[in-house]
Each structure stands twice: as C-alpha cells, then as structure tokens.
C-alpha positions in Angstrom: -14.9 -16.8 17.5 -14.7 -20.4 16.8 -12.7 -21.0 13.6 -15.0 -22.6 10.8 -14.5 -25.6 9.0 -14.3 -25.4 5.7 -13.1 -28.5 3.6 -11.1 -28.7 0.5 -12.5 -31.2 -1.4 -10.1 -30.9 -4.7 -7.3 -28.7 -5.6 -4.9 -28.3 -8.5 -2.4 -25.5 -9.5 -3.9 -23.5 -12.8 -0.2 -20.9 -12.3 3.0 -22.4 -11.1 6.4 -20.2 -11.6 8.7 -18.4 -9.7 6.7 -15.5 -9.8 3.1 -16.3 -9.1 1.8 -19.9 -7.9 -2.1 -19.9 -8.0 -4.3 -22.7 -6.5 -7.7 -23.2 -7.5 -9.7 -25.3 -4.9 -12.9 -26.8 -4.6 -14.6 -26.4 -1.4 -17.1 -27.3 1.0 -18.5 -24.9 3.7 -19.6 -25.3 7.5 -23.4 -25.2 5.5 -22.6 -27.9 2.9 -22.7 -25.4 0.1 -19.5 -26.1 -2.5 -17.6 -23.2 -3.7 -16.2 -24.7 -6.9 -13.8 -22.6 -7.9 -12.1 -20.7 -4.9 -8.4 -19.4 -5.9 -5.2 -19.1 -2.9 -2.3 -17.3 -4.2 0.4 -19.2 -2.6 3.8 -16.9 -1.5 6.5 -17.0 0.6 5.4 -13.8 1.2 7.7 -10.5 1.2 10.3 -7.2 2.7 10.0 -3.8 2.7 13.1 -1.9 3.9 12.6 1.6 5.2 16.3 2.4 5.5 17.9 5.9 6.8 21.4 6.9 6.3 23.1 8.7 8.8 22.4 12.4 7.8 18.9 11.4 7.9 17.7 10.7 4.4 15.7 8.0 3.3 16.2 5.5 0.5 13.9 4.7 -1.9 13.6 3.3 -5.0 11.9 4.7 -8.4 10.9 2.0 -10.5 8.5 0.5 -13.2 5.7 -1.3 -12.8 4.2 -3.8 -15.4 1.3 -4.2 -13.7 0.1 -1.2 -13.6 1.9 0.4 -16.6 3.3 2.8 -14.4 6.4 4.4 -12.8 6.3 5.0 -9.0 8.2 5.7 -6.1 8.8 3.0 -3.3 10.5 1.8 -0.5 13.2 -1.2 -1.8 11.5 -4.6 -1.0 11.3 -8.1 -2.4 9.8 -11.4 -2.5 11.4 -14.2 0.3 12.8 -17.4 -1.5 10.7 -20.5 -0.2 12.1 -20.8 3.4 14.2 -17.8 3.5 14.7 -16.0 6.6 13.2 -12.4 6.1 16.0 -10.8 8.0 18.5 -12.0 5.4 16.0 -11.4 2.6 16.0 -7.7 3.9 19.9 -7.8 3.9 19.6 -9.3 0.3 17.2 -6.9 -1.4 18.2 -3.5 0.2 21.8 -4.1 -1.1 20.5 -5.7 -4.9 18.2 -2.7 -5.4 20.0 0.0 -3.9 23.5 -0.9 -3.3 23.3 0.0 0.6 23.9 -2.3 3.2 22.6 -1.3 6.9 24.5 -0.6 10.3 21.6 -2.4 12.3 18.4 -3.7 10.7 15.3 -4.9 13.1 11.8 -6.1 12.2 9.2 -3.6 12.8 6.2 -5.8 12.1 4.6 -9.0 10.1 1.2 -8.4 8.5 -1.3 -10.8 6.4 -1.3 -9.1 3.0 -4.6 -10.5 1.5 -5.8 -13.2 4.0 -8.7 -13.5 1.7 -6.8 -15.5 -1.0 -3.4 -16.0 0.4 -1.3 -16.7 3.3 1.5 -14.9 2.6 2.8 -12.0 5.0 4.6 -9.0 4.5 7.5 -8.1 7.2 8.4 -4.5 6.9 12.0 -3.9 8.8 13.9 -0.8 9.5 17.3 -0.2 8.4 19.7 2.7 10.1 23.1 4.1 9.6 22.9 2.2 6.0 25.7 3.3 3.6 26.5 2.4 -0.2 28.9 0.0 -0.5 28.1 -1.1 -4.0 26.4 -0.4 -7.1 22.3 -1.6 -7.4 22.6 -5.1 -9.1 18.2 -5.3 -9.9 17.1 -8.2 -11.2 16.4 -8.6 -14.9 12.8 -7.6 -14.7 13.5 -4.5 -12.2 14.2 -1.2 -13.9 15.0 1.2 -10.9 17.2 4.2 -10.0 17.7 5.1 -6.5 16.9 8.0 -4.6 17.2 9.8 -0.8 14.8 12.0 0.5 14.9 13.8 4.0 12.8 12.2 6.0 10.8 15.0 6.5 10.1 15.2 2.4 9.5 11.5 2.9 6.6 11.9 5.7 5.1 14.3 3.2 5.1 12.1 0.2 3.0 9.5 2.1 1.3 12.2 3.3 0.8 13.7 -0.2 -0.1 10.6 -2.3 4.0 11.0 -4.2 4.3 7.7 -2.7 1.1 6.1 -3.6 2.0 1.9 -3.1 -0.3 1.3 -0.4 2.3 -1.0 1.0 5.2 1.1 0.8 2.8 3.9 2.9 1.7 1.6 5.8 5.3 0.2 6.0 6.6 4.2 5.6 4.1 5.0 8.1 5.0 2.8 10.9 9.0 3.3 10.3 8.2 7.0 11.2 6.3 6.0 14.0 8.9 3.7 15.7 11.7 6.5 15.0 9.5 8.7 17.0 9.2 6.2 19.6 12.9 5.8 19.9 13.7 9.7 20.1 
C-alpha cells in the first residue's frame, strides 16, 4: 500500500512536561476533509526488562498505579530520556527499580505501542544471570517492592490474568518464548 498523504495544516502543544507531551493537530486528508482536532502523544518511547537470576526466578516489580487506582504486578520498565539509548535505559531502570543489575542483557524486540496517536515504541529486552547489587532507588512517584517468581509461576500468571498489564504479558510472553528457543 501506497502511504497516504495527510497534511498538517496547524499544530500546537495543549500538555508539555516530563511526563506526558500532547500535540493537538489540524489536518487535512488525501480527500480534502480537515480533521480539526487530531491529538499525537509524543514519547521517547519505553523498556521492559524480563530479567532471570541464575536459579531461575524472575523479577518483577509490585507497584501502584495512579492511573488506574490500582496495585499490580509487572515486569520493571521505564520511560527513555529524549535520545537515550534503550540498552542503557534497560541498564538504568532494572537497577533503580529493583536493585539488580544483569550478567548479559539483549533486545528481544521493538514494537509501535499506539501507532494511532503516537510514535513511540516499546523495546522489551531480556536480562540473565542478573544479581542484586544494590537497594531499589524508585523514583519519587514509584511506590514498588520487588519480587521473584519461578519462571514457571511466572508463565502462569500471564497465563492466569495475576499479571494483567497487557504490556508486561506480550513482553513476558515473548521472553519465554526466546528462552525456549535458546534451550
């Protein structure tokens, strides 16, 4: 298919912070019909770490979500700084939230998360032999506590609905796919 033209005719930021930075455009389709109020979340985009420890446990992170009102369990992950690398991003978040660090950590995959509104992507990575080397040092909005689960306890939460973050199961998901690739 032949990628349609659609042109912005205005555009001006209605949420700009560190957390959210919303765009609301004005634009003009292939069939000249204006669309005057079309909204892009713009984001760096973000990690998901599905890290193992060497007696094959998984980490994962219990935490609080505004949002949603609502206390869940996930896999550690985190939003990239403007033109960070996600690979150190990865690095960065797994050791804030969880105070593990990784013995060898490789990308698994890049997705669009909502190509409807945004461009942002999510790259989900895989961690092994990770090992605490530190406490958690969460962010002032992040109330978590950390906690490992045998991976096969792990496949069945996903399987279960326990772990119910849609992107925490497609990223949990493939992890367990790859490792049984590998073996």
């Amino acid at each position: 298919m032949e990628k349609p033209r659609w042109r912005r005719i205005a555009s001006r930021y209605v949420i700009d912070s560190r957390f959210m930075r919303i765009r609301r455009d004005t634009v003009e389709l292939p069939n000249g019909a204006i669309l005057p109020e079309y909204y892009i979340r713009e984001s760096a985009g973000f990690v998901m770490i599905v890290a193992f420890t060497p007696d094959e446990q998984v980490v994962l992170v219990r935490q609080y979500r505004y949002g949603s009102d609502s206390v869940g369990l996930e896999i550690p992950a985190g939003m990239l700084e403007p033109e960070e690398d996600p690979r150190v991003c990865a690095a960065r978040e797994l050791l804030e939230e969880t105070g593990y660090e990784a013995g060898s950590m490789h990308l698994l995959a890049d997705y669009t998360i909502e190509p409807v509104r945004s461009s942002a992507r999510a790259y989900i990575f895989m961690a092994s032999g990770v090992q605490r080397v530190a406490e958690p040092q969460p962010e002032q909005t992040e109330c978590i506590e950390v906690e490992l689960v045998p991976v096969e306890t792990f496949a069945a939460m996903l399987e279960d609905g326990r772990i119910d973050n849609l992107a925490s199961v497609a990223a949990g998901y493939r992890a367990l796919a790859a490792r049984t690739r590998v073996r």
